[in-house]
N, C-alpha and C positions, 0 to 999 in steps of 0.2 A: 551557438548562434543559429537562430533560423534558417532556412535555405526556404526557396518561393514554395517547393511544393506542402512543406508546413505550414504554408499560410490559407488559412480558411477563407474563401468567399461563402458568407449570408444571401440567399436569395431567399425573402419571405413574401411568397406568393405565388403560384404556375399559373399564371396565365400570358401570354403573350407579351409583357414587358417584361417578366422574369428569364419565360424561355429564350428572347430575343438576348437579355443581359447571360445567357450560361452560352447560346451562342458565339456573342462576341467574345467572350473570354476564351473562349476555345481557339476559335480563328487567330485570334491577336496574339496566340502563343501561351496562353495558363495553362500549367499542366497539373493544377495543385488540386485539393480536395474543391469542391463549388454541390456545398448542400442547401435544399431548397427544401423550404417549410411548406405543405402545401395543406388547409384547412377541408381538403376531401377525399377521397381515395379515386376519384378518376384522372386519367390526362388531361393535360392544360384543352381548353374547349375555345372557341369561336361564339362569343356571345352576340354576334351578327347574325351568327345562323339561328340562334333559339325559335327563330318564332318561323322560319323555315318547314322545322323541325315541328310545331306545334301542327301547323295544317297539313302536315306530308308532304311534302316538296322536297324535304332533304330528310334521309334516315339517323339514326342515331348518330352509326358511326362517321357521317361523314361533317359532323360537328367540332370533328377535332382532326384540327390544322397538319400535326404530326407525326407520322406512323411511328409504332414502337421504333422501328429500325431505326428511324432519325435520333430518338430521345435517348437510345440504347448508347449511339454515338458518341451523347453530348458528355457521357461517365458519372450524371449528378448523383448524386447520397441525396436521390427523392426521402423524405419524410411527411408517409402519408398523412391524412387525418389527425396533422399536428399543429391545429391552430396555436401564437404566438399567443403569448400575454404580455408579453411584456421585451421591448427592447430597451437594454442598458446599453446606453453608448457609452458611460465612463469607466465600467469595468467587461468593455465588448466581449457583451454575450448575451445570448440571444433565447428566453426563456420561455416552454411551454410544463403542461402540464409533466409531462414524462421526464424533465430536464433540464439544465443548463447548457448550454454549445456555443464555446468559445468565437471568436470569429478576430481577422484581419481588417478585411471589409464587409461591407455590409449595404445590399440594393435593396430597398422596399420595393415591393410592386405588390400590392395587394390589392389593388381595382379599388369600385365601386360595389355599394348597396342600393338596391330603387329605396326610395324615402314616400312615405306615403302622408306628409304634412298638409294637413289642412283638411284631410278624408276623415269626417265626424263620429265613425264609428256606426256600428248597428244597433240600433234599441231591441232589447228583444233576444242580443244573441252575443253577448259580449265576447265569444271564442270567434266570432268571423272575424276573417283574414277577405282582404282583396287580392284579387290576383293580381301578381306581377310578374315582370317580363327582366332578366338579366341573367339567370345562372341555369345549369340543366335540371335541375331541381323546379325553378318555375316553369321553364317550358314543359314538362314533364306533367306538372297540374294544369298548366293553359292547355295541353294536348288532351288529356283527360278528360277536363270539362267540355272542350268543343264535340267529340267524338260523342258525348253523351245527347242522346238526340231529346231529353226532355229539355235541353238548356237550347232557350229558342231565344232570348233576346239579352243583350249585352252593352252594359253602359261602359265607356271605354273614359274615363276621366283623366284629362290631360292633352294636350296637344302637340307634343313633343315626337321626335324621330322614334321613340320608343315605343310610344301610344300609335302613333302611324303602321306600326307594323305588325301593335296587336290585334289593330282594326283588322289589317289585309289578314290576320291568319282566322280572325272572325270572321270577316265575309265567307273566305274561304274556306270555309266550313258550314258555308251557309245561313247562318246567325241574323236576325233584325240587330244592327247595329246603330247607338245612338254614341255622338262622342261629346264632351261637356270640356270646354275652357275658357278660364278666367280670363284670357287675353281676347283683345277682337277677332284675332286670325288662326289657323294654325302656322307650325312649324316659329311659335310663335319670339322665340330664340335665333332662329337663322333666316328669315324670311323678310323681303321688304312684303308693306297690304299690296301692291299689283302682282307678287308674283304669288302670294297667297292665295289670293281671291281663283285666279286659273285654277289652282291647286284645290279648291274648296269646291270647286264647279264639276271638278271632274270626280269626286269624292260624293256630293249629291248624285250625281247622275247614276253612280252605283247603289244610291238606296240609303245613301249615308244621312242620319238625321244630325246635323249640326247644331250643340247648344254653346255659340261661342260669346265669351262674355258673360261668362254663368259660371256657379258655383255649385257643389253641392251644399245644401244648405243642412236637409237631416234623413237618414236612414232607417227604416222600420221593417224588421222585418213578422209577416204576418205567413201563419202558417197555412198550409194549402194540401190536403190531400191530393195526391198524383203529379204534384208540382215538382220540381229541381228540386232535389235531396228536401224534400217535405216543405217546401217554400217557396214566397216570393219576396220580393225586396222594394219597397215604395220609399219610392226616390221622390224628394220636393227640393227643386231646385232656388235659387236664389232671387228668381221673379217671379217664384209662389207658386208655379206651375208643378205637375206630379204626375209622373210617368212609374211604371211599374217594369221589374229587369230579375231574370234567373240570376242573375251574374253579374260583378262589377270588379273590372280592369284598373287599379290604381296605374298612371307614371306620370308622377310629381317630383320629378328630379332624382338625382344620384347622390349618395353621401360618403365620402373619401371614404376606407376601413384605413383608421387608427387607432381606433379604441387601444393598442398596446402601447403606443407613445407615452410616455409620464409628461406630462404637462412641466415643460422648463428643461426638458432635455433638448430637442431639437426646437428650431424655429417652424412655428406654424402658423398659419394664417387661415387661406378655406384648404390645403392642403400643405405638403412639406414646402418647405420656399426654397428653390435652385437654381447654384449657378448655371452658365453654360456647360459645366462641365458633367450636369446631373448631381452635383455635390450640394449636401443639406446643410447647416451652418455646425455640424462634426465633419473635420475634414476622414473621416472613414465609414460613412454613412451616404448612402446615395437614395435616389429614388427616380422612381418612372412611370407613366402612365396617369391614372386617375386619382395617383395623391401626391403628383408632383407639379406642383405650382412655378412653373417658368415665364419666361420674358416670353410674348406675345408680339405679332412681327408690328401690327400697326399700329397698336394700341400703346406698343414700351413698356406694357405692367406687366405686371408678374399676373398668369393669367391660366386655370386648368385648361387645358383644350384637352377634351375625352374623346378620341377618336384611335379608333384600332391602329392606324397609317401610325397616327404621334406616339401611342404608348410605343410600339416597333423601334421606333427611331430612339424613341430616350434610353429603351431599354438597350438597344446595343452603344449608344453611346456610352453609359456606364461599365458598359461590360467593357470595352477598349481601353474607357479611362481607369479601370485598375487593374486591368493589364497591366499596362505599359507602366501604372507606379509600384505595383508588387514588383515590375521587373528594373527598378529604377531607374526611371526616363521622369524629365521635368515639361508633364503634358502641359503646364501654365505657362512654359516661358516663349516667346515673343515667335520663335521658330517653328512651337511645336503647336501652340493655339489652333492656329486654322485646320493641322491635322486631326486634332482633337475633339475640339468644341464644337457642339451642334447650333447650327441654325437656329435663330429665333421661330416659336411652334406660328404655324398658321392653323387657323378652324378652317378645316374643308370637309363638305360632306354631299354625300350622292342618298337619295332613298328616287325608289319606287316602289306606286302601293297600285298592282292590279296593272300597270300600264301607264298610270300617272308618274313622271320622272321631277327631281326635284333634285338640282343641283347647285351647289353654292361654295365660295369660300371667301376670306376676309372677311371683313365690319362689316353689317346693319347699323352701324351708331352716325347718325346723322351729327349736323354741327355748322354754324355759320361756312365757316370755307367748305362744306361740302356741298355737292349738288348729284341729284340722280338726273339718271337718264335711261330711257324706259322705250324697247323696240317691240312691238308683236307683231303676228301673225298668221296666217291659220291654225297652225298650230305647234305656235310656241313664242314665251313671253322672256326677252331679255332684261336684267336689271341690272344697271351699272351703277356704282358707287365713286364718285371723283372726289379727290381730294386739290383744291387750289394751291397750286406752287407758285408763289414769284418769281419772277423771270425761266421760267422752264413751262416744259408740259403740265400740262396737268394730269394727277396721276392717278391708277385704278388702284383702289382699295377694296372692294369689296363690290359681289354681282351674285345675282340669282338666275338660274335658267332655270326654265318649265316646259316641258313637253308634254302632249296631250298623250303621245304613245313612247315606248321605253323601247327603242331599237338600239341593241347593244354595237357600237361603232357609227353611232347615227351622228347626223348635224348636230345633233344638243350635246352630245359627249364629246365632239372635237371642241364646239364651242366652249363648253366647261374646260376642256384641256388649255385650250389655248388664253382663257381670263386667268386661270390661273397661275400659270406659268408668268404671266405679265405681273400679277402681284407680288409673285416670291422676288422677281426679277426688280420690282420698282417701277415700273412702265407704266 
């Protein structure tokens, strides 16, 4: 008969919802083998700091969240540069090139990839790649290219948190920056247009050329003696207009890493689908972070929220919940739920670019029983989201704060503290 410490814990993935799941398992009492698949030979990284790191503001090393001593602690059977191919939930185990490795349970946490859908390509140069922004690999090229002083101008496509920070490590790097998005606004995902429009104001005023509402339409690349690695790049945008750029930034969204999933093993949808408990529909299969699809607090759906804070959270979640069932305890039954089960995920997110602060958490999704309500002032724009309740208050679901300047413990960051805390709350 088995005994607990025969029992393998799967972690395929290191980055912060893996390590957060070898975390928990350690705290909660696992003292069994906990191997983790990891697709590169460095430590689990902060892909928050990537683009930190791209302008010089943070060094290599302080991209990664965990000193050896920490991870030395956690006792994992790391397996470097051992991407997965392939997970079998029916004969648990857990397949890459070098091998088969049995498992008990099993956490995915394998993040996200940037997706660069709808970027036309280069005529001219079918080997270009656009830069992107997520792992130390891209910031390591985005650092590259900025530091290189003949790359003077930079088309940033996309308008996203992602794109927001390729901007700031472009500026600051001194760069003519232009940014292009198909929506009217940016931050065009998390933002009501009043708190945008501040945010775009303060973004011009740094030099920023705004094409919002635009597409790329096609890519030419013409060669150029003394130019950026022997070139330029004529860009014709969506309302026929053509601008010329050294360099172009794809971030057009994020794409789960499944690719190892067999199609009819687990339930999938835009990521794994889970319960409260981080459980996928194998009860010895979990997941966390950017390919785990959970209940959403306002919305009820099953819903990715990709945010460093949620992957944290799920990932130790899992790590407790197979604890405590390798140690057998019944985390579903009526007593032990609330010990157990996480929170429905909320979207909350903080950026700053140069000074401009941009805070938000809950819905942008409008709807007959909602109504906004919208404060300014010299400098800073509130945006509240209500939701109509019959006979009660009416309640905050979702708010945007904008600040003109980024004082760490300022007005705009209690204010964020305090909208937020009212929506986990229901207030």
């Amino acid at each position: 008969m088995n005994t607990q410490n025969d029992k393998v814990v799967a972690i395929i993935g290191y980055g912060t919802a893996g390590v957060n799941a070898a975390i928990a398992l350690r705290t909660s009492g696992y003292d069994g083998v906990v191997r983790v698949f990891s697709d590169t030979d460095i430590p689990p990284y902060s892909p928050i700091l990537t683009s930190y790191y791209a302008w010089g503001e943070k060094s290599y090393e302080e991209c990664f969240p965990w000193s050896e001593e920490e991870l030395a602690d956690l006792r994992l059977d790391v397996l470097a540069d051992s991407a997965v191919v392939e997970l079998d939930p029916e004969a648990h185990v857990v397949r890459t090139a070098a091998g088969d490795y049995p498992y008990a349970k099993c956490v995915v946490a394998t993040g996200a990839t940037p997706a660069c859908w709808g970027f036309p390509g280069v005529e001219g140069d079918d080997a270009y790649e656009p830069l992107v922004l997520r792992s130390m690999d891209d910031a390591e090229r985005l650092k590259t290219t900025l530091e290189n002083p003949a790359c003077k101008r930079v088309l940033i496509s996309g308008a996203s948190m992602v794109a927001l920070k390729t901007l700031e490590a472009c500026l600051n790097r001194g760069k003519a920056c232009t940014l292009v998005g198909m929506n009217d606004h940016v931050l065009d995902f998390n933002a009501f247009p009043q708190a945008a429009q501040r945010f775009e104001k303060g973004l011009r005023e740094q030099g920023v050329e705004l094409r919002l509402g635009q597409t790329i339409s096609s890519v030419v690349r013409k060669d150029v003696e003394g130019g950026f690695e022997g070139r330029e790049l004529e860009v014709t945008f969506s309302n026929g207009e053509v601008g010329v750029f050294d360099e172009i930034s794809v971030s057009h969204g994020m794409k789960s890493n499944l690719d190892f999933v067999k199609p009819g093993t687990l339930e999938v949808d835009r990521a794994l689908v889970v319960d409260e408990f981080m459980c996928t529909s194998d009860p010895d299969v979990y997941a966390a972070g950017d390919v785990a699809q959970a209940t959403e607090l306002i919305s009820g759906e099953k819903r990715v929220v990709g945010i460093w804070k949620n992957a944290a959270l799920q990932g130790a979640c899992a790590g407790r919940v197979i604890a405590a069932e390798l140690a057998g305890e019944d985390v579903r039954g009526e007593c032990a739920k609330g010990k157990y089960a996480l929170d429905d995920s909320i979207s909350t997110n903080t950026i700053a670019v140069n000074g401009i602060l941009f805070i938000s958490a809950g819905t942008i999704e409008l709807s007959d029983d909602r109504y906004l309500e919208v404060r300014e002032d010299d400098d800073m724009t509130v945006v509240c989201l209500y939701q109509k309740c019959d006979g009660a208050d009416d309640r905050l679901v979702g708010f945007n704060v904008v600040c003109d300047h980024d004082e760490e413990g300022g007005v705009a960051y209690d204010t964020g503290a305090m909208l937020t805390l009212r929506i986990e709350r229901g207030l």
